[in-house]
C-alpha positions, 0 to 999 in steps of 0.5 A, a space after each residue: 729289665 729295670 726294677 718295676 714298681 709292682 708285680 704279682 706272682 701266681 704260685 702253684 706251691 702243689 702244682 696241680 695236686 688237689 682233693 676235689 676232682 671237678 668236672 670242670 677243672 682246666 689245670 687237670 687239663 693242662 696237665 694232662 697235655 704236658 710232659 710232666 703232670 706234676 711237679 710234686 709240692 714247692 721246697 722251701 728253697 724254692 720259694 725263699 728264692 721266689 720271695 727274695 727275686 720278688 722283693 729285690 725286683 719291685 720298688 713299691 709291692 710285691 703279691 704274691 697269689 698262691 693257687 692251685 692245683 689246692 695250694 692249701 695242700 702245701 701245709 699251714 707250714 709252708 705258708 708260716 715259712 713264708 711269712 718268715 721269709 718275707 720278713 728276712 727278705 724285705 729290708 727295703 720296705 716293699 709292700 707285700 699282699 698275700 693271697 689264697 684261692 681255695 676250694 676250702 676242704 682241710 681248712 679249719 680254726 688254726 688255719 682260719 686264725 693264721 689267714 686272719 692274723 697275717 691278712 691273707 685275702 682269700 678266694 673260696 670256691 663255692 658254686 651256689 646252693 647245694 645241688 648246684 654247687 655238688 653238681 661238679 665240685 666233687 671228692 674223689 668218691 664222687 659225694 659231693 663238697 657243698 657241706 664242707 665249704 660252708 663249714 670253711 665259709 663259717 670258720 672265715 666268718 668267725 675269725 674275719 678272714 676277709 674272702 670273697 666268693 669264686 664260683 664258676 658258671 657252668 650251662 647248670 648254673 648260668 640257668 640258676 643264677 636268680 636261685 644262687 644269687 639270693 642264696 649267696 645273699 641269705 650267707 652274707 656273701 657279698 663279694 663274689 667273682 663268677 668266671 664262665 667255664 672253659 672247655 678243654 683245649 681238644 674239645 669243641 667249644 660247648 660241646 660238654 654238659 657242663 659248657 657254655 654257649 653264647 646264649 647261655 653266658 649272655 642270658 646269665 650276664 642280663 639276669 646277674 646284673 638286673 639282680 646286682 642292680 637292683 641291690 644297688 638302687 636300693 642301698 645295699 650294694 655286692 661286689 661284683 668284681 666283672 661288672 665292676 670292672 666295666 663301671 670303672 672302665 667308662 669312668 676310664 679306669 684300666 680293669 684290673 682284671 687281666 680278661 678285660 684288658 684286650 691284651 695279655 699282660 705281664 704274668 708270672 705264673 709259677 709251678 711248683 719246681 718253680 718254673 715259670 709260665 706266662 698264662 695260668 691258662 698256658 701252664 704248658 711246655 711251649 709257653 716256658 719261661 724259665 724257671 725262677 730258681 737260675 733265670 732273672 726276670 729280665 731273662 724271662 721276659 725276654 723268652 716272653 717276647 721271643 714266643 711272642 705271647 702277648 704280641 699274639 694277643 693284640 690281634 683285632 679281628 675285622 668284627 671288633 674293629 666296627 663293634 659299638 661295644 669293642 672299648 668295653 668287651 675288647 675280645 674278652 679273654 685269650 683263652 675264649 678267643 678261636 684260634 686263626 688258621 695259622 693255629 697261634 692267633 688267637 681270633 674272636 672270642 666265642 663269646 661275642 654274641 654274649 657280650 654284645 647283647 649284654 651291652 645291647 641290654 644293660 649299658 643304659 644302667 651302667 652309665 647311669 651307675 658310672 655317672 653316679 659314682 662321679 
């Protein structure tokens, strides 16, 4: 595999260890239906390798994207070893971004102060206001986290640390969406991401109190974006990392966001004992890579093509072919797409309806956005 001018790698430092117990949480899924649940916290051996395979494999940038399971569990210690790591390790020069995606429980002002001063863009886990948020994002008492996150959101407010807000849409809060909107707007959280909930690989789509249904998440999507641009029009405008997206998509803009693409792109996803998986939402034995510790990334994307994960993923259903919207929606996630009979394509998105009577309802704004933006 020749040397590539970026790569962005997804690290679960403790594996799927976390301090909340969500209701929603796919990895619990996940590890639930593979052979091994856990794989304990990343060595330092480990992510030394991790970093110097990284930096000798890119000319230009490197990120590296610590998630979880609640990567923070890994101690303030493992992430300033990384920083000493990359530094040993780049002797030409590359690029590097760090990331953290939280759920900001054990944060506190040492932590705050080291996201800041090393410049980590960090995600934090916030559902809306409080009964919305305690709804599903749970301690293992079962009280729930709201206060504790905003406490994190303060301390990341006081020592700049730049974050974004992630929250998850459940059928509670794609109902709410007006309420948590302003909600997020009176803390000054204006950069927010919202990814719709998944079910469980066994389950029926929609069938858990907290699912959603196609009508649900496409009443959500009409109610987001007339709050979002509103704001836009009158001068104050919030990231919205989806809508944006779409907006640089009729500029013809690839979406930067994976969902978007239509097509699975090149991932690498990896566990705590470093191996490697092509999805975060296929962290599972049939998917394996390899491990990052003995094969090359040559090897491994070779194993990529042998399980044929990302040509799975470029089947287009008869539905699609005809659709208006297709160049926009283009299936929407893998993940949300029903499998075909065959039990390994992946078929239309369950969230067809959705995306097609969002479109129906917003495009003429969007255009209107794009257009004023060039």
């Amino acid at each position: 595999m020749a040397k590539q001018p970026a790569i962005t790698l997804l690290i679960k430092p403790a594996s799927g260890s976390c301090n909340l117990r969500c209701r929603y949480c796919f990895y619990a899924d996940e590890m639930n239906i593979r052979s091994e649940r856990t794989y304990g916290m990343m060595s330092l051996e480990t992510l030394d390798t991790l970093v110097e395979k990284t930096l000798n494999q890119v000319t230009h940038m490197a990120t590296f994207a610590f998630q979880g399971g609640e990567p923070t569990l890994a101690g303030l210690d493992f992430y300033r070893s990384l920083i000493e790591i990359e530094k040993k390790h780049n002797h030409k020069g590359i690029e590097i971004h760090n990331s953290l995606q939280t759920n900001g429980i054990v944060i506190d002002e040492e932590w705050a102060q080291f996201l800041h001063d090393n410049q980590f863009l960090v995600g934090l886990s916030l559902d809306g206001y409080q009964e919305l948020h305690d709804e599903n994002r749970k301690f293992p008492d079962g009280t729930g986290s709201f206060g504790r996150v905003m406490e994190t959101a303060r301390l990341f407010q006081k020592y700049q640390v730049e974050f974004n807000i992630l929250t998850v849409v459940t059928a509670q809060s794609a109902r709410r969406i007006r309420r948590t909107y302003q909600f997020f707007e009176s803390q000054g959280f204006t950069y927010q991401q919202y990814i719709p909930c998944i079910d469980p690989f066994e389950e029926n789509k929609g069938s858990l109190s907290y699912s959603l249904t196609p009508d649900r998440y496409g009443k959500f999507l009409k109610d987001l974006f007339d709050y979002w641009y509103q704001d836009w029009k009158e001068g104050h405008p919030v990231y919205n990392r989806t809508f944006e997206n779409w907006i640089g998509m009729l500029h013809n803009y690839p979406p930067e966001s994976c969902n978007m693409m239509g097509i699975c792109s090149e991932q690498w996803v990896v566990e705590a004992d470093g191996s490697v998986y092509p999805c975060d939402f296929y962290v599972l034995d049939e998917w394996k890579l390899g491990n990052i510790r003995t094969a090359s990334f040559e090897e491994m994307n070779e194993k990529r093509e042998e399980l044929d994960f990302v040509s799975l993923s470029r089947h287009v259903p008869d539905k699609c072919r005809d659709c208006r919207w297709y160049p926009l929606c283009r299936n929407g996630c893998r993940r949300d797409r029903e499998l075909l009979p065959d039990g390994r394509t992946p078929g239309l998105n369950s969230y067809c309806a959705s995306y097609q009577d969002f479109f129906s309802y917003a495009y003429p704004r969007m255009l209107e956005m794009a257009r004023s933006i060039r």
